[in-house]
C-alpha positions, 0 to 999 in steps of 0.5 A: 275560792279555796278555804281551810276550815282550820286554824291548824299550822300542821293542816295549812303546812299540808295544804301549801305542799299543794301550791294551791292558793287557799285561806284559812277560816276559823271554825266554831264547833263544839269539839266534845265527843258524844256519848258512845261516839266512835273515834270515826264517828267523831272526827267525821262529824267534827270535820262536817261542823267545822265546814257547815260553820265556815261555809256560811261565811264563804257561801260561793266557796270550796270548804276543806273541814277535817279532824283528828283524834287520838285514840289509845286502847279504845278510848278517845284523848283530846287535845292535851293543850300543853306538855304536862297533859300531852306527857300524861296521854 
């Protein structure tokens, strides 16, 4: 069994384009940075969480956890969550 570890529609959308059968899994992870975290560090850890969290659901399974961030002159932005704060980014 295949699970996305992702609630993502663009991540699922990704994902189909392999016409392998999959399920997605709602992970919960902490998505705050750590201080002094790099981008790189950051989504690596993030995509790990999100797996360990959806693979204790799933024990018997192949778990598909990934990240992404945005970063603009060095510093890290988070989900704007709606259109005003994606415009202010």
């Amino acid at each position: 069994m295949l699970i996305l570890a992702s609630t993502s529609i663009y991540r699922k959308e990704l994902l189909e384009r392999l016409g392998l059968p999959f399920v997605t899994a709602a992970p919960q992870a902490d998505e705050t940075p750590l201080a002094g975290e790099s981008a790189k560090e950051l989504v690596r850890r993030l995509a790990e969480a999100k797996a360990r969290a959806v693979a204790a659901r799933y024990p018997n399974a192949l778990i598909i956890g990934s990240d992404q961030v945005a970063v603009i002159g060095g510093r890290i932005h988070g989900k704007p969550g709606d259109h005003e704060v994606a415009d202010a980014q």
